[in-house]
N, C-alpha and C positions, 0 to 999 in steps of 0.2 A: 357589585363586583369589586373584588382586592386584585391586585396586580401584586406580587411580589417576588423580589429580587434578591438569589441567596448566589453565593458563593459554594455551598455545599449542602447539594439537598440531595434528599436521601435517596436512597436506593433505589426504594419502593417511587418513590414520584417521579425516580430520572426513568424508572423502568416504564411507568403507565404512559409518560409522552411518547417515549418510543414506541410502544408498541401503539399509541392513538396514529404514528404517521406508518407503520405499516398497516395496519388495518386500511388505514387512506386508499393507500399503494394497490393494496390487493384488490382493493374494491375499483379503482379505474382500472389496474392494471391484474387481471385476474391470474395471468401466467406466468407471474410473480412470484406467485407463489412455491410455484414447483420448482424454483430453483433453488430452494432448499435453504436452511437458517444460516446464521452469516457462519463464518470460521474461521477464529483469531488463531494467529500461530506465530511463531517465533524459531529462530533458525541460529544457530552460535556457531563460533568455529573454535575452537581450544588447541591450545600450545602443548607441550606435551608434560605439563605439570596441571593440565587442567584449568589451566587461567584465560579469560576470555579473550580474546583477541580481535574481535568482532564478531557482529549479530546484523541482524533483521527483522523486524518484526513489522506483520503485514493483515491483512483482512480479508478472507473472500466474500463477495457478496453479493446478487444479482447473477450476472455472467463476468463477474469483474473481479481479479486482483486487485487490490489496493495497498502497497508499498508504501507503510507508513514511516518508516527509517530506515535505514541502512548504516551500519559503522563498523569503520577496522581499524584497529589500534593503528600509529602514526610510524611506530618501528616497523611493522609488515604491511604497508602498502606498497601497491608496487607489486605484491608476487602472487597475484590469483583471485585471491580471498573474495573479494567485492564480489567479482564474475561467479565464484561458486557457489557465491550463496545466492547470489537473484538469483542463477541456473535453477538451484533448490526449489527455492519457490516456484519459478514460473513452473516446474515437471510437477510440483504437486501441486499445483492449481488447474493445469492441464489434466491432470487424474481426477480431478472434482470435477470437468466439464468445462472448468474457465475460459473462455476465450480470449478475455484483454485483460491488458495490465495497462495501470496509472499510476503515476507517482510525482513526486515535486519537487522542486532543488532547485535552490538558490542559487544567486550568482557565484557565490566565494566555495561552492561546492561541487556537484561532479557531473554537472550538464555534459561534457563532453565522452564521461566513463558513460554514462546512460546510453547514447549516441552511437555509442561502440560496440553496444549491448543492441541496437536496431530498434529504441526506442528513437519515436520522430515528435518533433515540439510538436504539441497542440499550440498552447496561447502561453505569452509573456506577461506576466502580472508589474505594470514597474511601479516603482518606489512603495514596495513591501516585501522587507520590511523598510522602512522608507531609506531613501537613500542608495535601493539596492532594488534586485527584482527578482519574482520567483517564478522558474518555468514549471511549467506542465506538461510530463512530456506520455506518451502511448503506446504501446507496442501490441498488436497483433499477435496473441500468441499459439491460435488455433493454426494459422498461418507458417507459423514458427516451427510448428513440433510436424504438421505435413511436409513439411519438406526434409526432417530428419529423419 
């Protein structure tokens, strides 16, 4: 047996692990499967010159959103943006069947916008990245959109 350790492997290898731990999945977990392949997607908001002003970019997968960033430029926070665009996401993840959303954010970032948003902390990660902590927070969204 070799054990090795790259930095950049290829497509083709990163692609066979991946798909050795769904096959895993499916095989304990059979009704895995019909929840249908993942779905990356990405959400902007544009100024009226077309320049980005903030994004999102997130994952469905499982019965799960996954909120993998969030950003608004530093001049227009404050007036919406953030909210319109998780809103985005969570109504099209909601249209896929999603039910929850997770996502993660640090101390120096926007625990309390998420908050505001009716996400509720799951767990405190502290001193990571050291020095600092990263929460984890959840939001129900099947829950969310019945009541709208």
């Amino acid at each position: 047996m070799k054990i090795e350790l790259t930095t950049s492997p290829s497509a083709e290898d990163a692609k066979f692990i991946s798909q050795g731990l769904v096959s895993f999945n499916q095989n304990k977990v059979p009704e895995l499967a019909s929840e249908g392949p993942e779905t990356k997607f990405s959400i902007f908001a544009r100024d009226e010159t077309d320049t980005i002003i903030g994004g999102l970019r997130a994952i469905c997968f499982w019965n799960t959103l996954h909120v993998e960033l969030l950003w608004v430029s530093e001049h227009y926070r404050g007036e919406g943006i953030g909210s319109k665009l998780m809103h985005k996401a969570e109504t099209f993840a909601s249209q896929k069947g999603i039910g929850l959303s997770l996502l993660e954010s640090t101390d120096w970032q926007a625990k309390s916008f998420y908050e505001k948003l009716d996400y509720r902390l799951l767990a405190t990660l502290p001193d990571y990245p050291k020095g600092h902590a990263t929460h984890f927070l959840v939001k129900n969204l099947s829950f969310t959109h019945q009541q709208k």
